[in-house]
Structure formats: C-alpha cells, structure tokens
C-alpha positions as a Python dict, from the first residue, in 0.01 Angstrom:
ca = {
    (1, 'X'): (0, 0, 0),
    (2, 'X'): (-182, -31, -303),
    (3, 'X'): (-437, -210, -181),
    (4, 'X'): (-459, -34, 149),
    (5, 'X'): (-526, 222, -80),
    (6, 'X'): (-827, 40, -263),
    (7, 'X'): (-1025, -41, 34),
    (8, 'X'): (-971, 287, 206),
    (9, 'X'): (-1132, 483, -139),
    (10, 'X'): (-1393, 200, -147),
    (11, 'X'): (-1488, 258, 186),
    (12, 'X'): (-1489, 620, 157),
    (13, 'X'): (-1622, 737, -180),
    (14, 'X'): (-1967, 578, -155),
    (15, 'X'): (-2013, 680, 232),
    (16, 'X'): (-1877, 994, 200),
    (17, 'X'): (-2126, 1063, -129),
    (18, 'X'): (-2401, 947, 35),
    (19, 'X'): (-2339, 1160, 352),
    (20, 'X'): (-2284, 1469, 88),
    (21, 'X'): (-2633, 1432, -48),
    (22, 'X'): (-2838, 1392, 241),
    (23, 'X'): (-2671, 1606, 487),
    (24, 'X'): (-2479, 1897, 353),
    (25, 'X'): (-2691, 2217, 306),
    (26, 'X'): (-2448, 2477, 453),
    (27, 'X'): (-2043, 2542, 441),
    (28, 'X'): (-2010, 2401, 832),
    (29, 'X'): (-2227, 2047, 733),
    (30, 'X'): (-1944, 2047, 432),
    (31, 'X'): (-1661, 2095, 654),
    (32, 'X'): (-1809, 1880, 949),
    (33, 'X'): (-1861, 1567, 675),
    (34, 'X'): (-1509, 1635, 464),
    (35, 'X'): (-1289, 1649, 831),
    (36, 'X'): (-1318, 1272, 897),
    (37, 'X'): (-1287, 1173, 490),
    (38, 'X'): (-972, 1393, 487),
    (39, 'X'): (-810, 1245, 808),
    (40, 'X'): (-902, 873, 680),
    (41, 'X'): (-709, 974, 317),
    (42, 'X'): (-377, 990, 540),
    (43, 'X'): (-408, 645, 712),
    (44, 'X'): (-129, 540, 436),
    (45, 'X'): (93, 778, 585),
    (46, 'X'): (357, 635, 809),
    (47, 'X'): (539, 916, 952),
    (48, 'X'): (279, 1140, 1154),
    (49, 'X'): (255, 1222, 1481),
    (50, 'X'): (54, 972, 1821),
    (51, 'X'): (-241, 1255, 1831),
    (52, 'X'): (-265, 1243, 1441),
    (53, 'X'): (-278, 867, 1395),
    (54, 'X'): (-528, 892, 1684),
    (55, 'X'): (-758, 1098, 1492),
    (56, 'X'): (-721, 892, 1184),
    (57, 'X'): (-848, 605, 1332),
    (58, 'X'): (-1117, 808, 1500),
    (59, 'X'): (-1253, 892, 1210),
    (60, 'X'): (-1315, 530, 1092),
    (61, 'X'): (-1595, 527, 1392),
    (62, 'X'): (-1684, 850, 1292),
    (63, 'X'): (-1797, 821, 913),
    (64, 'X'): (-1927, 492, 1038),
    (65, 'X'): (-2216, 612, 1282),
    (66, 'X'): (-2270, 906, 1044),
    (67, 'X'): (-2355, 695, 785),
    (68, 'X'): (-2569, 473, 1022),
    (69, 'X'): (-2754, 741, 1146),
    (70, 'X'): (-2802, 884, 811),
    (71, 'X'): (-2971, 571, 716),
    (72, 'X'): (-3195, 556, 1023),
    (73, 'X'): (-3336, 923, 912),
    (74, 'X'): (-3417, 830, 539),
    (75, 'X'): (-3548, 526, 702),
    (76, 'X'): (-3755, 713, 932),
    (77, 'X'): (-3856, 954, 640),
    (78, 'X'): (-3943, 633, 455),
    (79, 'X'): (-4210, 457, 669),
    (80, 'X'): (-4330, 836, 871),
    (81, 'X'): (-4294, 1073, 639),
    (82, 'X'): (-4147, 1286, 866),
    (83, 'X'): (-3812, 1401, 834),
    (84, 'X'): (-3586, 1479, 1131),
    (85, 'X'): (-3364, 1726, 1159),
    (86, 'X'): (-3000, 1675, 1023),
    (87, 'X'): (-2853, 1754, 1351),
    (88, 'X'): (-3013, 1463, 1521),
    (89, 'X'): (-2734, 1246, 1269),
    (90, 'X'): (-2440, 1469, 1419),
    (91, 'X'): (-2591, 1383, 1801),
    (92, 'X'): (-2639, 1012, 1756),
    (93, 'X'): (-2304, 978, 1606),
    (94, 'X'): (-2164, 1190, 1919),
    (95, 'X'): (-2342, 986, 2199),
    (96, 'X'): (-2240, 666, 2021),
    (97, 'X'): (-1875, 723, 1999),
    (98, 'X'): (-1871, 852, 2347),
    (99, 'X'): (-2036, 498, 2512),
    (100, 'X'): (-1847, 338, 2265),
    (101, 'X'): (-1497, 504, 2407),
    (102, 'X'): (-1628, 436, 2756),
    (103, 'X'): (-1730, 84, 2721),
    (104, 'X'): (-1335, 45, 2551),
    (105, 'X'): (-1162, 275, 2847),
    (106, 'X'): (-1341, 41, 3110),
    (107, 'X'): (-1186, -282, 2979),
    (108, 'X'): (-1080, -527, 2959),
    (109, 'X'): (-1318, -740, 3082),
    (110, 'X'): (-1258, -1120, 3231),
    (111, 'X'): (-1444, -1369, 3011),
    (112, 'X'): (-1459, -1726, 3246),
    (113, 'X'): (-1481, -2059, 3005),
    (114, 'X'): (-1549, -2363, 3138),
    (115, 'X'): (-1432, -2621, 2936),
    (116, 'X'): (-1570, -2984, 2933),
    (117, 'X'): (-1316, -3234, 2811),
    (118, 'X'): (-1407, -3612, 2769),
    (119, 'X'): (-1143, -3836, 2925),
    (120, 'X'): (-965, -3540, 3060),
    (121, 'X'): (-633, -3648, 3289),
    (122, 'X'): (-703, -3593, 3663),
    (123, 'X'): (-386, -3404, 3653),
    (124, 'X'): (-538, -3131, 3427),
    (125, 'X'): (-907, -3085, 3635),
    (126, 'X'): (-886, -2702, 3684),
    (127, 'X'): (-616, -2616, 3481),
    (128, 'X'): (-615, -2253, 3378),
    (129, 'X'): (-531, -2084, 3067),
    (130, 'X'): (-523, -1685, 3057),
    (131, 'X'): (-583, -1583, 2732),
    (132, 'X'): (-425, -1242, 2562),
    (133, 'X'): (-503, -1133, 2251),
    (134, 'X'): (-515, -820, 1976),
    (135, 'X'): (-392, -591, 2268),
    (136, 'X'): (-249, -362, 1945),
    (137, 'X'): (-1, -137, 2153),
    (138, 'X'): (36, 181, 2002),
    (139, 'X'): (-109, 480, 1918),
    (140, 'X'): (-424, 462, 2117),
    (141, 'X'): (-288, 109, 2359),
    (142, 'X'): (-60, 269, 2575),
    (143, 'X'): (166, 163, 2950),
    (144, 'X'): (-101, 221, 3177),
    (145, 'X'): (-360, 57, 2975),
    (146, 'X'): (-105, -273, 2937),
    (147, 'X'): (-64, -196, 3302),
    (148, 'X'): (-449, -242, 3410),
    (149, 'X'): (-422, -608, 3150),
    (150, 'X'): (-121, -769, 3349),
    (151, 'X'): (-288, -691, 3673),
    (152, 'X'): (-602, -849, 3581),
    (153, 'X'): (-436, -1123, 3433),
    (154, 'X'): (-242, -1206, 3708),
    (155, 'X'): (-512, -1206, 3967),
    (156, 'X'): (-653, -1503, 3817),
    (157, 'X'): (-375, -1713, 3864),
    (158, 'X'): (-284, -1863, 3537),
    (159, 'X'): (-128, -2236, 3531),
    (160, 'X'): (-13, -2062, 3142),
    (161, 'X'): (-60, -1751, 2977),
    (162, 'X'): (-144, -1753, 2575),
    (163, 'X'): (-51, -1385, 2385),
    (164, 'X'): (-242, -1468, 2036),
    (165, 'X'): (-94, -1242, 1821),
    (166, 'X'): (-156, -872, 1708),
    (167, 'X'): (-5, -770, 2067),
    (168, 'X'): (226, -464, 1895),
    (169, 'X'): (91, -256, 1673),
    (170, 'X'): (396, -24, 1557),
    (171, 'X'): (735, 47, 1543),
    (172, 'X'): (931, -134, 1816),
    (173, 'X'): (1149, 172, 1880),
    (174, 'X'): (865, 390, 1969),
    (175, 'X'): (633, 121, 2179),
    (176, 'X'): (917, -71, 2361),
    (177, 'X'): (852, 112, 2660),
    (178, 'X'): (482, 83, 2659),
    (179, 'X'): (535, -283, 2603),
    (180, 'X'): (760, -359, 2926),
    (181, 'X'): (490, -428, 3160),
    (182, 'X'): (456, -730, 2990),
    (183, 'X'): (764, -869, 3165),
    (184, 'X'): (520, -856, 3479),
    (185, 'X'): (288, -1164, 3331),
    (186, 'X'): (267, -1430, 3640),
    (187, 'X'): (186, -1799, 3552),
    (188, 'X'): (258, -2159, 3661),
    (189, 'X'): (425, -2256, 3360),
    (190, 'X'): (507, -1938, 3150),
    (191, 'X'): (385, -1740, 2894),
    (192, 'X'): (374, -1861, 2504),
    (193, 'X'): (301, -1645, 2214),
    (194, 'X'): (245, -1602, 1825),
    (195, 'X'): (260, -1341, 1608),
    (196, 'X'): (-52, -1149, 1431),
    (197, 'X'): (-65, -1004, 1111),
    (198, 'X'): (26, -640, 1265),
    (199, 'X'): (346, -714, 1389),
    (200, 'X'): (436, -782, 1043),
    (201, 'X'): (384, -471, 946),
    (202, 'X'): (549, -322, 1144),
    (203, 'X'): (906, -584, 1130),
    (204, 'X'): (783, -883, 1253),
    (205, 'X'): (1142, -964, 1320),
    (206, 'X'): (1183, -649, 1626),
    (207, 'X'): (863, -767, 1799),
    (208, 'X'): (995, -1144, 1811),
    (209, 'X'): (1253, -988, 1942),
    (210, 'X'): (1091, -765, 2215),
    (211, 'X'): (871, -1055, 2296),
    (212, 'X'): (1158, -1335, 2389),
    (213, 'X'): (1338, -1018, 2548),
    (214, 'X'): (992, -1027, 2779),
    (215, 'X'): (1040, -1364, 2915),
    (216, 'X'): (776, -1516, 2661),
    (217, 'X'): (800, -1825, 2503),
    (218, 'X'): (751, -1766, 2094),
    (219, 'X'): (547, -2056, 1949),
    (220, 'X'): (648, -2027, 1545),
    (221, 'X'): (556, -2353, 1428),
    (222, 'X'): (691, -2533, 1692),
    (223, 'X'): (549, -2679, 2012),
    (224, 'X'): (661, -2728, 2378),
    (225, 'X'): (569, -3007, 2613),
    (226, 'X'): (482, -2883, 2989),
    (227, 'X'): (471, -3100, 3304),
    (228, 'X'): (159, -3076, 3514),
    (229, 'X'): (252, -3309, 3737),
    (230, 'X'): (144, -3673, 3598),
    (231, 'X'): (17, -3524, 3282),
    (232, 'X'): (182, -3391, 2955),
    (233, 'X'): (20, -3056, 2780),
    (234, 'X'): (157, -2992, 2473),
    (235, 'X'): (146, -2579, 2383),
    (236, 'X'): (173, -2537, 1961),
    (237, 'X'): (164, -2263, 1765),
    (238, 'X'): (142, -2117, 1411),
    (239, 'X'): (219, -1725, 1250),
    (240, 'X'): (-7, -1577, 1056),
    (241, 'X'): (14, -1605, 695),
    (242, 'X'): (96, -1270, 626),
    (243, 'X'): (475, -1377, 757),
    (244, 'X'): (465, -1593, 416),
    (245, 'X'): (523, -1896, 659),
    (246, 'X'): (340, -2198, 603),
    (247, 'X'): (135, -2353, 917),
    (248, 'X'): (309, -2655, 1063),
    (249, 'X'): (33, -2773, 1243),
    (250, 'X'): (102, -3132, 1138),
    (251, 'X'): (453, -3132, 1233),
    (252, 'X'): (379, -2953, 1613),
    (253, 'X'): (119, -3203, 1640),
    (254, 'X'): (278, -3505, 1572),
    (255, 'X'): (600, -3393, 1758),
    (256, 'X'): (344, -3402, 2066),
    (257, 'X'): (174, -3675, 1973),
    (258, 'X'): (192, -3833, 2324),
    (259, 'X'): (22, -3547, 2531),
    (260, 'X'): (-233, -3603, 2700),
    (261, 'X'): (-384, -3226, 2594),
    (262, 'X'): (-301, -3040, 2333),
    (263, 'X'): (-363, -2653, 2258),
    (264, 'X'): (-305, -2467, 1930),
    (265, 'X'): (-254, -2054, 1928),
    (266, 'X'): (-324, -1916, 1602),
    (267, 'X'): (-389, -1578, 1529),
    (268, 'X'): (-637, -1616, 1328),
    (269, 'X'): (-936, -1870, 1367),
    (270, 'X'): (-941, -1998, 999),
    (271, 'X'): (-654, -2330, 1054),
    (272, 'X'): (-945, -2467, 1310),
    (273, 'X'): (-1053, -2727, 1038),
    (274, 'X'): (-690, -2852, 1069),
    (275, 'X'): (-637, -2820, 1412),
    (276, 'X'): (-898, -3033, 1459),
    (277, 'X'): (-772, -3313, 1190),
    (278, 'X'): (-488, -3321, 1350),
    (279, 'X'): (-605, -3408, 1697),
    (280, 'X'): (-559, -3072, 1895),
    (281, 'X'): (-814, -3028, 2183),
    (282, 'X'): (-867, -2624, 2207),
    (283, 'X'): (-776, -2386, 1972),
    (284, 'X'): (-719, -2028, 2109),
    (285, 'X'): (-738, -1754, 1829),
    (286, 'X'): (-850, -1377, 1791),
    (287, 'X'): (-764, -1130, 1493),
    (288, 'X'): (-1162, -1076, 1451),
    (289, 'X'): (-1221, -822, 1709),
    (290, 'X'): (-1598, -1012, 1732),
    (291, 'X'): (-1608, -718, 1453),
    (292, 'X'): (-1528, -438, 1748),
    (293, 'X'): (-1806, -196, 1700),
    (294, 'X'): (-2210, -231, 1591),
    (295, 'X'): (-2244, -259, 1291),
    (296, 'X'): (-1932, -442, 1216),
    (297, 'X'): (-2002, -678, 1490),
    (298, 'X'): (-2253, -816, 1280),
    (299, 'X'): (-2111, -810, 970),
    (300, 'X'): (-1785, -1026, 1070),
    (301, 'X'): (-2051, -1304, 1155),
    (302, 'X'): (-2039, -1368, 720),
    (303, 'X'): (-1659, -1311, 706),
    (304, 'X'): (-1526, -1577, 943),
    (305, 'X'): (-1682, -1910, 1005),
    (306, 'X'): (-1526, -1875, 1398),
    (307, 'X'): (-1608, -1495, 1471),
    (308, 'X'): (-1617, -1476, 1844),
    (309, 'X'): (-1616, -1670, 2162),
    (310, 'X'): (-1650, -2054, 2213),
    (311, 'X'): (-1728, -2299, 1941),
    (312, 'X'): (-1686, -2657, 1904),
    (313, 'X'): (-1523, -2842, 1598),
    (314, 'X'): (-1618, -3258, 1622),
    (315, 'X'): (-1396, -3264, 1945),
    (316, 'X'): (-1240, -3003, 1976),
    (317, 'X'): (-1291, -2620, 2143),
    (318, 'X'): (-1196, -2274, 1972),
    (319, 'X'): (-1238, -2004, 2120),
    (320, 'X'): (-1231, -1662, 1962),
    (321, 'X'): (-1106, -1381, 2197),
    (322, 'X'): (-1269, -1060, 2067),
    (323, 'X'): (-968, -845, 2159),
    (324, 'X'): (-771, -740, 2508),
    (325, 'X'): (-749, -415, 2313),
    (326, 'X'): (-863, -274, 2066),
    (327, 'X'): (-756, -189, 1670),
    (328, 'X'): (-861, 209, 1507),
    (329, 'X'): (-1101, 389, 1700),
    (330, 'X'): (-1038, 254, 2101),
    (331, 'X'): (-1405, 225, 2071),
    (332, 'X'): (-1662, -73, 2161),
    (333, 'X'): (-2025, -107, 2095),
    (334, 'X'): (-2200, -459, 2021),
    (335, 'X'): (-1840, -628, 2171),
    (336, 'X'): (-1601, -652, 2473),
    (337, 'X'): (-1267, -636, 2528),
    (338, 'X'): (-1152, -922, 2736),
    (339, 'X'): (-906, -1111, 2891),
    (340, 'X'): (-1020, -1498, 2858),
    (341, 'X'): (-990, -1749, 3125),
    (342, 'X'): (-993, -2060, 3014),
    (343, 'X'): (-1053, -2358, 3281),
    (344, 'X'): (-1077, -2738, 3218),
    (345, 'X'): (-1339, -2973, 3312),
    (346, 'X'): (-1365, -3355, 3340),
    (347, 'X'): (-1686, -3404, 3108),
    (348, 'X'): (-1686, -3771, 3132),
    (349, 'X'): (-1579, -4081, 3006),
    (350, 'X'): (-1621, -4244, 2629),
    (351, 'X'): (-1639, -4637, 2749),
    (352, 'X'): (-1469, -4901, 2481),
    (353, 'X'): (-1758, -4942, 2325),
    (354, 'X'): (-1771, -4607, 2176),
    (355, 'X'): (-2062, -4456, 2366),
    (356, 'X'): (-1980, -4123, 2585),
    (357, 'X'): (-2092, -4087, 2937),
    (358, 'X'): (-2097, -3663, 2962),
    (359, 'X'): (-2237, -3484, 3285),
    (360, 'X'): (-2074, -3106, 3215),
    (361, 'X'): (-2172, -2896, 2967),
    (362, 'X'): (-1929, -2584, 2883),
    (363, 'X'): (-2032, -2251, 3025),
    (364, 'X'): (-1918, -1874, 2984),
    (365, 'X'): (-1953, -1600, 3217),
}
C-alpha cells in the first residue's frame, strides 16, 4: 500500500502542478483540474462502490490527456507564438477519451499469427492456439463484455485455449457471476491457464479456485502433455512473481522433454530468455497492455524488452497479447484489445548438416 501510495503522489503532484499553472485562471478551471486528482487520491481505497472505482480509474486517462494537451499548447506557444485558448485542452482531452472508450467498447479484436516452425510434426500443421489474456473482470469488465470474448473465441475453433493471467481483477465474491461465461470456452483439447499479478491481489487462492471450478486446466509450474494424434504438445506454465513462487521452467521443461512442441504461458514476458534456454518453442505472455493508451503505448517500448505482439528469441516465438480487456480507464488509443490466434506452420527443414531450408515467413493480420 505504501508504495501504491508513492507512485500514485509521484504521478500526481508534478502533473497536477503543472496543470495548476498553466490552466487554472477561474474557480470552475480549479474545480475541473482538482476532480480527477481527488478521485485518483482514493484508488487505495478498497471498499467503494462499481461506479466509484469506475471513475477512479477514469481519471487516470483523464489527467493523462490533460497533461498531453497542455503540453501541445505551450508547445504551440513555443514555436507560433500564439497561444490557444485553454478550453481547446478540456476539448482534446474530451474527444480523446471518447475514441479511446469506443475503440475499447468495440473489442476485442482477432489478431491471426502465423507461425513458421522449422521441422514442425505433420501432426501439428494448422494447429490452433486461442490466446486470452489481461481480460481484468471487474469494475469496468463485466458478463456481457466476457460474453462477446467467448463467442469470438469460439468461432475460431481452437485445437487449445491459453488464459495468460490477469483474467480477474477483484474480489471473487463480487465477480463470480460475471466470470461464469467462461465455462462456455470451446476447444479441441481444453483450456489451460496461469495466474497474473492481479489475481493476487485480490486472493490468488479464490480465483484458482473459480478458475478449476470453470473447467480450466491451471498451469502453476507444472506442465501437461496433449495428444494430437501422432504428435506430443507439451502445455507449461509459470505464476507471476508477485505469488512469491519461483518459475519452474526447468523442471516443466524437462518433465516434457520428449514433445515434439512445447509452449510456455507466463504472465509476464520477462522469463522469455529462459524459456528459450530451456528449449520451449512459443512463449505466450501479456501483463503489458502494449502500454493501453498513447502515450503509454510508447513509453512501455523502454520498460519491457517483449512489449507487444510477435517476437523471436534464437528459435523460439513470444508473443505479447496486448490485452482481451482492458486495466483503469476501459479506454484504447495507440493499442487493441485482442483475442490472439495463434496457427502453426511447417517452415522447413534444418538438413544434418546444420543448414536450414525455410520457405514461410511468420505473418500477422
């Protein structure tokens, strides 16, 4: 909490000074500026009401375009000399949070991977993963909207389904409901799942529980070997750290040493230099939102090596899912929400000799 605290006052003092100086001439531009910084102080607060918490983490967008388009004006002012009006900061931040909360309300979107894999089993050309990720039910993820993601999901007809953590984002009590539709998930071989850092927060324990209750296969450091016909795919995963549990990537790996493909969930893209060591052919993470809204979505580029979307490790493929919901302010500019579908490809052959004979490339749509 303290620390929640910390960032919170170091995200607010400076912005919320800034904003003071430049904008506020009259008792409304004092009022309009201090709502948001006032609603943001009570984000610590645990028991307030849906429409409160809602506003809270509306405000986070909020004080964010302010600021931008404060900036944009004293930039303006900088290289014109001609200083627009103040109210032209209050519009921009209106029309942006209103695309922003139309671009979320229209998701999620279906992101199609192809995925070129040298020496791939003929057993596993066009297998299909559906990935799931940071759906955050709660306060602003509700039933219908988990509704609208198992539909889409299912009309892509999965061979597996991959939930990558942060998928409740509250107390179990008050989002089991919301949750339920979950149950509905439609695959050939079942849905497997790890936890995020939010379900920690929120007893990490209840939504492990919720989640088997589902009919979902929980991956905590442990692995399970599926079928597909001739050929053995070996599903791993790992929690996130803030469950204090360390990552047994070896172990899962090694336990599935004879598979002929092996996937790793992890919440959060960071264990991909050890995925990789350890011989693990895709990595499927999320936790980074592809920073959610402009200009975050640039800014996460310098926090996480793996930020968003498809990457490649020596020989291995992560992909970084940039949310099936979203965290805060149910807001998107600069990123999608998306349900991933992740199909394999026979890239080639690598002959004895060492050299690789590739014709496929990987593509995303």
């Amino acid at each position: 909490m303290t620390i929640l605290l910390l960032v919170i006052l170091a995200f607010a003092v400076p912005n919320f000074s800034y904003l003071y100086w430049r904008l506020a001439q009259s008792p409304l531009d004092i009022f309009i500026l201090a709502l948001p910084f006032l609603l943001l102080a009570s984000f610590p607060l645990k028991k307030i009401h849906r429409w409160q918490r809602n506003l809270i983490y509306l405000s986070l967008g909020i004080i964010t375009y302010m600021t931008l388009m404060t900036v944009m004006r004293d930039l303006a002012y900088l290289f014109t000399g001609v200083l627009v009006h103040r109210n032209w900061a209050y519009l921009g931040t209106i029309l942006c949070i209103l695309a922003g909360t139309l671009h979320a309300w229209f998701g999620p979107h279906i992101r199609n991977v192809k995925l070129p894999i040298m020496n791939l089993h003929p057993d596993l050309v066009g297998f299909k993963i559906a990935q799931i990720s940071d759906l955050h039910v709660g306060p602003t993820i509700r039933k219908k909207y988990v509704l609208k993601v198992v539909q889409k999901t299912n009309a892509q007809n999965p061979d597996v389904i991959a939930l990558t953590g942060d998928i409740g984002d509250g107390p179990v009590k008050i989002y089991r409901e919301d949750i339920q539709p979950l149950s509905g998930l439609k695959s050939r071989y079942g849905s497997f799942y790890v936890t995020g850092n939010h379900e920690y927060y929120w007893n990490g324990n209840d939504w492990l529980n919720v989640m088997n209750n589902l009919g979902i296969i929980v991956l905590i450091n442990r692995g399970k070997i599926i079928n597909v016909n001739g050929a053995k795919v070996l599903m791993g995963g790992v929690p996130d750290p803030v469950s204090k549990l360390h990552a047994e990537i070896e172990m899962i790996a090694d336990a599935g040493k004879d598979s002929d493909f092996k996937i790793l969930l992890s919440h959060r893209p960071g264990v991909a230099r050890m995925a990789q060591k350890n011989g693990f052919h895709l990595q499927l993470s999320g936790h980074t939102h592809g920073g959610q809204f402009f200009p975050w979505t640039l800014i996460v580029k310098f926090v996480h090596e793996f930020s968003r979307g498809l990457s490649k490790l020596g020989e291995m493929w992560i992909y970084v899912n940039m949310g099936t919901g979203s965290w805060g302010p149910f807001l998107r500019l600069g990123s999608t929400t998306e349900i991933t579908l992740l199909e394999l490809e026979d890239a080639g052959v690598e002959t004895a000799s060492g050299n690789k004979i590739a014709y496929k490339t990987a593509s995303t749509v």
